[in-house]
C-alpha positions in Angstrom: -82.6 -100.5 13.4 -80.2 -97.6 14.6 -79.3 -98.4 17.7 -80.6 -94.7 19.0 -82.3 -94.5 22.9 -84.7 -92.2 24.3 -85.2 -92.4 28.1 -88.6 -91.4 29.3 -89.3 -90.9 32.7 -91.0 -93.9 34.7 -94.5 -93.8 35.5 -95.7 -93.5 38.8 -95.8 -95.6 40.5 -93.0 -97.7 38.9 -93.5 -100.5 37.3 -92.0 -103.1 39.8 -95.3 -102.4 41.7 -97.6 -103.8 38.8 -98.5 -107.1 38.5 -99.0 -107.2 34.7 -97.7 -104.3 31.8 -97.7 -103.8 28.2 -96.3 -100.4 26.2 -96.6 -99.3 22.8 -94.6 -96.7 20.9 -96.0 -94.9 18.2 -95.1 -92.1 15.7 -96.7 -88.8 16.6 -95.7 -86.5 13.9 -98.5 -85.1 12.2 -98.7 -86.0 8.1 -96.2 -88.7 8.5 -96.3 -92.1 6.6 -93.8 -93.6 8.8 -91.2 -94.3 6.0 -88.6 -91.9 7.6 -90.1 -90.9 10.9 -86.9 -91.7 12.8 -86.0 -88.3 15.4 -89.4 -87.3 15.4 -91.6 -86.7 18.0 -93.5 -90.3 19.3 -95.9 -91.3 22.1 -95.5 -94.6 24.6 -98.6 -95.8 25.8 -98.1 -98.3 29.2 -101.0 -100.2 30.3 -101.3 -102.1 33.4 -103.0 -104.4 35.5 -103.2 -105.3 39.3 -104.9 -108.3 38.8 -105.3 -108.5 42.8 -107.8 -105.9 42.3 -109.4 -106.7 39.2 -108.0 -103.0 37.9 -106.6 -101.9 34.6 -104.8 -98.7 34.3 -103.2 -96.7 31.3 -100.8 -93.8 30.9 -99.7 -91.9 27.5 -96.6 -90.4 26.9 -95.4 -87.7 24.9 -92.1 -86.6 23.7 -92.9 -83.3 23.0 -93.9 -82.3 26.6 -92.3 -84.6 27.8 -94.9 -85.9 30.6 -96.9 -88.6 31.2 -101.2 -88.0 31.1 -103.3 -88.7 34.0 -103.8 -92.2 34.7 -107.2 -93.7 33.2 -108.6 -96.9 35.4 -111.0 -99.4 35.1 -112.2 -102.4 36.8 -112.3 -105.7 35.3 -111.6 -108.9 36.5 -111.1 -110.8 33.4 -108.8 -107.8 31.7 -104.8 -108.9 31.7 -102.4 -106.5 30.1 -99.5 -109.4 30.9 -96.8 -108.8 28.1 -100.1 -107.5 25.6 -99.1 -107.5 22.1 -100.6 -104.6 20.6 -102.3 -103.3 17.4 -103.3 -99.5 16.4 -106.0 -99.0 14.9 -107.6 -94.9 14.0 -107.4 -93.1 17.0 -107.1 -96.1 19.5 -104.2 -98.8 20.6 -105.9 -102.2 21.7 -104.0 -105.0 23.9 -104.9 -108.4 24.1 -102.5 -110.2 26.9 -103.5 -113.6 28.5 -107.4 -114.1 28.6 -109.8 -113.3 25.8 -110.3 -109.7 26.8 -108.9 -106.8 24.4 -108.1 -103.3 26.3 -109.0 -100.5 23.9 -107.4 -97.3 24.7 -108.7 -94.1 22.7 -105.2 -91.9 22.2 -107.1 -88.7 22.0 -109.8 -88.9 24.9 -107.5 -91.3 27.2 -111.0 -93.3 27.2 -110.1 -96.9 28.5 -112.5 -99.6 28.1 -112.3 -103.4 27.4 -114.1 -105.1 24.1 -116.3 -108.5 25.0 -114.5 -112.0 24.3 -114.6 -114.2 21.4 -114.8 -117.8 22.2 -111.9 -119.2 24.3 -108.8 -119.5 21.9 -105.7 -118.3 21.3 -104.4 -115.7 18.9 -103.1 -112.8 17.6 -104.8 -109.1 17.1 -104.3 -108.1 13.1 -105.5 -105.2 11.6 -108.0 -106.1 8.4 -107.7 -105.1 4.7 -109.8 -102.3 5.5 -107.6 -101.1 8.4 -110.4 -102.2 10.8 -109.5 -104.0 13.6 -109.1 -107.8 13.5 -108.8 -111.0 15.2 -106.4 -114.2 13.9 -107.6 -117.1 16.1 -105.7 -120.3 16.1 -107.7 -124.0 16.5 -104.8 -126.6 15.9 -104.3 -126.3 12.3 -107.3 -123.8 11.4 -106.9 -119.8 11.8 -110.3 -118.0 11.7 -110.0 -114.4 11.1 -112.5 -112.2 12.9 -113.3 -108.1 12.4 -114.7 -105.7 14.6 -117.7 -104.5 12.8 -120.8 -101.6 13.7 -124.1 -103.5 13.1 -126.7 -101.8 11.9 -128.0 -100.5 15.7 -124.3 -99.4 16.2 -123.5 -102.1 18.4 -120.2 -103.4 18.0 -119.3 -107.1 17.3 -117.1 -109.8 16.1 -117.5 -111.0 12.6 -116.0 -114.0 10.8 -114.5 -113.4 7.6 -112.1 -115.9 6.3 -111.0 -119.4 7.8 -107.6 -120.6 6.6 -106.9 -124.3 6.7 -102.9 -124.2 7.2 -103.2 -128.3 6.2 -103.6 -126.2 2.4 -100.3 -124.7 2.9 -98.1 -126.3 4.6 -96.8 -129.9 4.9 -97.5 -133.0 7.5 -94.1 -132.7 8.5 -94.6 -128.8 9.2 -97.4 -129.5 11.2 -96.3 -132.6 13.5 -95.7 -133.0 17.2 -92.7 -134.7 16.3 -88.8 -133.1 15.2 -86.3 -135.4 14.0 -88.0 -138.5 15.4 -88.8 -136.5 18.7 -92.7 -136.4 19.6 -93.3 -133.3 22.3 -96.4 -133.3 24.3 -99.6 -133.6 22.4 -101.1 -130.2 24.4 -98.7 -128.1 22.9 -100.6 -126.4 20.4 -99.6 -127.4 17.1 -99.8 -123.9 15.3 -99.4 -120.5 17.7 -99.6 -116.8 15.4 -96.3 -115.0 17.1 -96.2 -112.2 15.3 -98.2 -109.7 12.8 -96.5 -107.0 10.9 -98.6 -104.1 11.0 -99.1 -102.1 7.4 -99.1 -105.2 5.7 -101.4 -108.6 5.6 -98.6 -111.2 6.6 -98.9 -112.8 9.7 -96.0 -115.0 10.9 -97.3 -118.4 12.6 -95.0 -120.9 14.8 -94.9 -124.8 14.7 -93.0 -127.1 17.0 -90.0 -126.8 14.5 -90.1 -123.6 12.5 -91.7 -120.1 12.1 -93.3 -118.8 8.5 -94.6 -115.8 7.1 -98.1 -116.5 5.3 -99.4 -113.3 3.7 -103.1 -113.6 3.9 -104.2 -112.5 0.3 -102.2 -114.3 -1.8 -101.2 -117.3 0.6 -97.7 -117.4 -0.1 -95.9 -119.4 2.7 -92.3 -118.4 3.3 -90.0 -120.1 6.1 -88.5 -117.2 8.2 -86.5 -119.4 11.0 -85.3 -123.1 11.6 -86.9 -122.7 15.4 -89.7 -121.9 17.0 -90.2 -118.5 19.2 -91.9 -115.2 19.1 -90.6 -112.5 16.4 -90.9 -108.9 15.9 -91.2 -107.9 12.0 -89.8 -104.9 11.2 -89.5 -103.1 7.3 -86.4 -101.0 6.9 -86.5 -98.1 3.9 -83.7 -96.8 2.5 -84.5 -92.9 1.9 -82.5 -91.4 -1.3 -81.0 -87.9 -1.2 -78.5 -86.4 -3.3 -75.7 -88.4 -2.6 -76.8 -92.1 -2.4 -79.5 -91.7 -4.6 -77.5 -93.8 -7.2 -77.5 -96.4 -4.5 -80.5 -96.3 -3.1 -82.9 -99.4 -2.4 -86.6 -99.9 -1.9 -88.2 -101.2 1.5 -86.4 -104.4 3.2 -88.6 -106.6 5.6 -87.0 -109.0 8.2 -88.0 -110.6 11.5 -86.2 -110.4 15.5 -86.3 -113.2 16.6 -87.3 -112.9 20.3 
């Protein structure tokens, strides 16, 4: 975290006159591997959504011309870009905001389009092992882990490919309604996934009390705050040169807590 800014210009209109937004930034220097890609050229991608009209819109970015793309629209009435969290994925960024709808938005084309619902539950968009696209859904103390898979007509779908029981890994106390003789309100969900760090398999799952890391392959557990709320993960490097190579450390990985 350095601390530097980069204004961009506002898209039109501004964004006081949406309903709903989400943005993404992303790396746009060609070759990178994102270890040391700070300065460099980058892309913001903002999405929208009048949900008066039922319309999704997107806009992209660029540093280097520094100008926003045409705007690409759709109408769906179930689509909701309200504070998205977003995952990339190839050539595409996809949103998933309230609802059970993901926006997919193709980087090169500017093609908009929205992918067909799971069943009604809450969760998190991952990407997979195989850099896929993915899908953590949360049922009180089960997460089901879905991909986006081509069948073997080309068709698109969801497929289930692990269930995690988190009563395996972590304790009764983690997973109560109740904090230090407390009980909150039984429709709070027990277990929420609040954060994903991308590049790696760890996704970071809340409880009424705490937040923890579980890395999906191995199923280590590791407690990353004393509260709930939503994080951003983040991995810092330390890139040596002549002068601090003698000093020089490997990749650090921490949380914000939001």
């Amino acid at each position: 975290m350095t601390d530097d800014q980069r204004r961009v210009p506002q898209p039109s209109p501004e964004p006081e006159d949406y309903v709903d937004y989400a943005a993404a930034v992303l790396c746009a220097a060609e070759g990178c591997d994102h270890c040391g890609c700070e300065g460099g050229p980058f892309l913001v991608a903002f999405v929208s959504t009048d949900k008066g009209k039922g319309v999704t819109s997107a806009r992209l970015y660029s540093s280097e011309t520094g100008a926003w793309n045409e705007t690409t629209s759709l109408h769906h009435p179930e689509a909701n870009a309200h504070f998205a969290a977003s995952v990339h994925v190839g050539d595409a960024l996809y949103f998933r905001g309230i609802g059970n709808y993901t926006i997919e938005y193709q980087l090169t084309t500017a093609r908009l389009s929205v992918l067909e619902a799971l069943a009604k539950c809450n969760g998190r968009l991952v990407t997979m092992e195989d850099g896929g696209l993915g899908f953590a859904a949360v049922d009180n103390t089960i997460i089901t882990l879905w991909a986006r898979e081509t069948g073997p007509e080309g068709a698109e779908t969801w497929t289930q490919r692990r269930v995690i029981d988190l009563k395996t890994l972590l304790s009764e106390d983690a997973l109560s309604h109740s904090i230090n003789g407390i009980k909150y309100y039984s429709w709070i969900p027990v277990v929420s996934v609040v954060g994903f760090a991308e590049g790696t398999d760890a996704i970071f799952v809340g409880t009424i009390a705490c937040v923890y890391m579980i890395e999906l392959k191995s199923g280590r557990v590791t407690k990353v705050l004393d509260e709930f709320g939503r994080v951003c993960p983040y991995m810092g490097f330390y890139i040596p040169d002549m002068e601090v190579a003698s000093t020089a450390e490997g990749p650090k990985e921490g949380v914000l807590n939001l």
